[in-house]
C-alpha positions in Angstrom: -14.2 -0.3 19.5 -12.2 -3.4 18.9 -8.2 -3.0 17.6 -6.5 -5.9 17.0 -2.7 -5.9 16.3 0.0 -7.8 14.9 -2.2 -10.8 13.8 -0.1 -13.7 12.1 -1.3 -14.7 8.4 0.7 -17.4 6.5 2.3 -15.9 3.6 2.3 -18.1 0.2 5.6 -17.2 0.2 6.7 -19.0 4.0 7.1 -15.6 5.4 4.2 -14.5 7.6 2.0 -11.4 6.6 1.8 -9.3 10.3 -1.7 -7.7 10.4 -4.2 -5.2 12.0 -7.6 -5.1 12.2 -10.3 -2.8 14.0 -14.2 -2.1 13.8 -16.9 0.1 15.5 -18.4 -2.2 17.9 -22.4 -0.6 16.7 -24.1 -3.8 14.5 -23.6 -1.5 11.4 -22.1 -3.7 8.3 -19.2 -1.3 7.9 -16.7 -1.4 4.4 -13.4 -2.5 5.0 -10.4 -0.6 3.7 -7.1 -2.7 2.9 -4.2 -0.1 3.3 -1.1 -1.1 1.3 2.4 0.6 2.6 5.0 1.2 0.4 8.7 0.9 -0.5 10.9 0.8 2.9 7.5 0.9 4.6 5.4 -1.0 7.4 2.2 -1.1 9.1 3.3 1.2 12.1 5.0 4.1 10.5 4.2 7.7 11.3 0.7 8.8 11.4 -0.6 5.2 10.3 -2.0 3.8 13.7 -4.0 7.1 14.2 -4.9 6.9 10.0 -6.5 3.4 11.5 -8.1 4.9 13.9 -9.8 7.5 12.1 -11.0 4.9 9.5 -12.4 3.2 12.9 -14.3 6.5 14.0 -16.1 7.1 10.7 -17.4 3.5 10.4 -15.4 1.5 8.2 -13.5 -1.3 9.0 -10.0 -1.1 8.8 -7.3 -3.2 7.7 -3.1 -2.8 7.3 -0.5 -5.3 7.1 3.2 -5.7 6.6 4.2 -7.2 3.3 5.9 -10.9 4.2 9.2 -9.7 2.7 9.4 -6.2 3.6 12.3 -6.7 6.3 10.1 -6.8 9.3 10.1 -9.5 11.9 6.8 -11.2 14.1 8.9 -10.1 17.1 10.1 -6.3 15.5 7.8 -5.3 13.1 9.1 -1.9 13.3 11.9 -1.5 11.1 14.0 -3.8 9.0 15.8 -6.2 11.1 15.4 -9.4 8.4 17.3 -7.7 5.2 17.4 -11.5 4.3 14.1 -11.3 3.5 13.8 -7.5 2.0 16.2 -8.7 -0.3 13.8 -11.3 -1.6 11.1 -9.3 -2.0 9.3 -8.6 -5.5 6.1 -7.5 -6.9 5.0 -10.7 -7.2 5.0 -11.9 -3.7 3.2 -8.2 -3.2 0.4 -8.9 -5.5 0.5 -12.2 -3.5 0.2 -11.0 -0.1 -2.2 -8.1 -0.7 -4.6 -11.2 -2.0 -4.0 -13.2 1.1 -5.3 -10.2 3.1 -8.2 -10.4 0.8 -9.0 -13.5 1.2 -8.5 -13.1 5.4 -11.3 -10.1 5.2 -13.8 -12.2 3.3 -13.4 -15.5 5.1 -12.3 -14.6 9.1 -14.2 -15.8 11.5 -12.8 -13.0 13.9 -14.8 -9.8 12.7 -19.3 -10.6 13.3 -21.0 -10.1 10.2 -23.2 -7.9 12.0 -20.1 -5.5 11.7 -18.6 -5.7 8.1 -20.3 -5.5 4.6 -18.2 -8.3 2.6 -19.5 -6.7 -0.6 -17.4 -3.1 -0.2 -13.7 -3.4 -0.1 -11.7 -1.1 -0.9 -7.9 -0.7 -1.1 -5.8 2.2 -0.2 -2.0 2.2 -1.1 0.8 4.3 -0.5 3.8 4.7 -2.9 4.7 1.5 -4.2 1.8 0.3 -2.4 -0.2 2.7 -4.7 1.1 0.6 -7.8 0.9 -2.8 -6.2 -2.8 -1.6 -5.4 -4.2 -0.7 -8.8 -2.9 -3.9 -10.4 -4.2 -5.9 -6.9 -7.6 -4.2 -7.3 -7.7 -4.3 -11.3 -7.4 -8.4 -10.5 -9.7 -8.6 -8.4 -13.8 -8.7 -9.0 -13.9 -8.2 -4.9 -12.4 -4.9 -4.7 -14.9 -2.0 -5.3 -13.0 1.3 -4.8 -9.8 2.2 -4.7 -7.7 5.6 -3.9 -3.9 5.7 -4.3 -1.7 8.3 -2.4 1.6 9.4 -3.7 1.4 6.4 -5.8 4.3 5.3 -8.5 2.9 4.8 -12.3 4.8 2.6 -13.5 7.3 -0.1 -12.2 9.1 -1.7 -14.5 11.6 1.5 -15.4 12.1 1.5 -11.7 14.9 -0.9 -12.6 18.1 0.6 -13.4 18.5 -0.5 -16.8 21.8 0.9 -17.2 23.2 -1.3 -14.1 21.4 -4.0 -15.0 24.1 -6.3 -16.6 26.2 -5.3 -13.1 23.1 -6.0 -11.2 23.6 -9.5 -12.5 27.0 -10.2 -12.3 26.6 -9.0 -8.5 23.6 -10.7 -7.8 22.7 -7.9 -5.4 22.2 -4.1 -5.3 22.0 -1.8 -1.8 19.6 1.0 -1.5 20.1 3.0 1.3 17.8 3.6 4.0 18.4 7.4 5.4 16.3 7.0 8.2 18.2 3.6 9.6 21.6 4.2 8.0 20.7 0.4 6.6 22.2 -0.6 3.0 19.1 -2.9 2.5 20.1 -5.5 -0.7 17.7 -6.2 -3.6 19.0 -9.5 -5.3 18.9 -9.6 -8.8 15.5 -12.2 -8.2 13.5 -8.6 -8.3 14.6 -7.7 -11.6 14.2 -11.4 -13.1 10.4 -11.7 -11.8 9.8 -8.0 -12.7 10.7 -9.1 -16.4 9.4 -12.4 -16.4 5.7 -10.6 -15.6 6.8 -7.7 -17.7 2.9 -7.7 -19.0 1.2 -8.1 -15.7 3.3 -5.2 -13.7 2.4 -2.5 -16.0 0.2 0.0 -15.1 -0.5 1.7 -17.8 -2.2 -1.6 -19.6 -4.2 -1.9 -15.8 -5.0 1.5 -15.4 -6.8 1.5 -19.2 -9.3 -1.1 -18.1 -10.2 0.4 -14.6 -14.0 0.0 -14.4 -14.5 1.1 -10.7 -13.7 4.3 -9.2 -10.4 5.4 -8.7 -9.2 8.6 -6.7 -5.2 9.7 -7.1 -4.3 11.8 -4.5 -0.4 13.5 -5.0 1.7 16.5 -3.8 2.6 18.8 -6.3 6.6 18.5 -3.9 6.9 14.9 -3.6 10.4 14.5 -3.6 10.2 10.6 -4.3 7.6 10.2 -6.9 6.8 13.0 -9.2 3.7 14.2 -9.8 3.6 13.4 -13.0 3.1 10.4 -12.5 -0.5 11.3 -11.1 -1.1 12.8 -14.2 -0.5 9.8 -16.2 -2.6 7.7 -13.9 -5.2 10.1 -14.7 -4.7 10.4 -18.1 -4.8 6.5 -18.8 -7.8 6.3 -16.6 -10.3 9.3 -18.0 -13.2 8.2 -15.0 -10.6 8.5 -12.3 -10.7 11.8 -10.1 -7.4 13.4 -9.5 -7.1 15.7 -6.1 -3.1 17.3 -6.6 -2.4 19.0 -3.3 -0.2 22.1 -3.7 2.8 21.8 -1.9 2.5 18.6 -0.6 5.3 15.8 -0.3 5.6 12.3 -0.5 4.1 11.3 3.0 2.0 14.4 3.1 3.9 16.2 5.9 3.8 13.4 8.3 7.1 11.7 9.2 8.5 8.8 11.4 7.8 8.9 14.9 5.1 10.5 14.8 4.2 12.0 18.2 1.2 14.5 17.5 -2.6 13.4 17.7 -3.7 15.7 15.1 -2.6 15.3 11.1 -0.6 17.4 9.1 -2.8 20.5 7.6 -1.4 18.4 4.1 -2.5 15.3 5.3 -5.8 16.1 6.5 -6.4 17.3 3.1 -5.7 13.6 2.0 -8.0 11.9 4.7 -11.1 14.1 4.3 -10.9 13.8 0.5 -10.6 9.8 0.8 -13.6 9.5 3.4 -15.3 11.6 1.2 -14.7 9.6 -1.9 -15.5 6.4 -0.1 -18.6 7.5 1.1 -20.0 8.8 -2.1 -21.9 6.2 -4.9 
């Protein structure tokens, strides 16, 4: 088994994008899975290293990153000690980065081609990541499958459109991070690019002209993003398969640290449905 961590990409964006990568050493061409976190996310929260290494066990190649701007550092990519740079974030430098990792899977020289089958990538995204992911994946002729977890359906009216005049005149909004006690800032930058690709960002327009398969995995108690929302992904994408899991909440039981070595009952749900979708024709 080979695990490689915190890999540097250049960003197009002059941040660097911190990545993993692992593979069954067996001479099988293995897919590769891009995971996308989400909002307030990064690479090594909770249950995502042993997510990685589950991936690893049942043969696919596995692959999860830290979007440049999502407050993490090279040296602490744990956490959100650069709010500089969180604050700078968009969707745009997301669809960006997600791209770059892309691009890193089909042209590395790091991973044997003995190992990994170049024609079967497939993304996974969490939350926001979910969004960023359809859109990424709709883009993209590479991407073959994709599976969304939790995942928002639409993000433009994640602005605050009443505050948005304030927003302006401010030039910064906080959002608080309950975990850290952090207010993290979003500078009104995120609402002027979200506007600017108003056409692009919308997932409902993407979702319509999904052509590949598409699992939408969702809690029916997600406190964060409503399971609704999983409905309308469906309902704008008729071949997608929707798998609601009673209960359930945002992450799916899991939480941050994650000490345990086995899943959450909610969260093994997830997994074994997403293997099994990946698996299938």
């Amino acid at each position: 088994m080979i695990l490689s961590q915190n890999n540097i990409l250049e960003g197009k964006h002059n941040r660097p994008i911190l990545m993993d990568y692992g593979y069954k050493t067996n001479n099988q061409r293995k897919p590769v899975v891009i995971f996308a976190h989400g909002f307030k996310g990064f690479k090594d929260w909770g249950h995502f290293n042993l997510i990685m290494n589950h991936f690893l066990e049942n043969d696919f190649v596995f692959v999860k990153f830290n979007f440049s701007h999502n407050g993490g550092t090279v040296e602490q990519p744990i956490d959100f000690p650069d709010l500089e740079a969180f604050g700078n974030n968009n969707y745009s430098k997301e669809l960006d980065d997600l791209k770059t990792v892309t691009n890193w899977v089909i042209d590395n020289n790091e991973i044997p081609k003995s190992e990994i089958n170049h024609g079967e990538i497939y993304l996974i995204g969490h939350s926001r990541g979910g969004g960023i992911s359809i859109i990424a994946a709709q883009e993209d002729v590479r991407i073959k499958k994709l599976v969304t977890w939790a995942a928002v359906a639409d993000l433009i009216n994640r602005i605050p459109q009443s505050h948005l005049e304030h927003w302006k005149q401010q030039g910064v909004i906080y959002v608080e991070n309950a975990r850290t006690n952090q207010q993290m800032p979003m500078y009104y930058q995120f609402a002027e690019d979200t506007l600017k690709n108003k056409e692009r960002l919308t997932i409902e327009r993407v979702a319509k002209s999904i052509d590949f398969p598409h699992l939408i995995i969702h809690g029916t108690n997600d406190e964060a993003v409503d399971v609704k929302e999983a409905h309308q992904l469906a309902e704008w994408n008729q071949n997608a398969e929707l798998f609601i899991i009673e209960d359930a909440n945002h992450v799916f039981g899991a939480s941050h640290p994650y000490l345990y070595q086995e899943f959450p009952n909610d969260f093994q749900l997830v997994i074994d449905k997403t293997i099994e979708f990946l698996n299938g024709n």
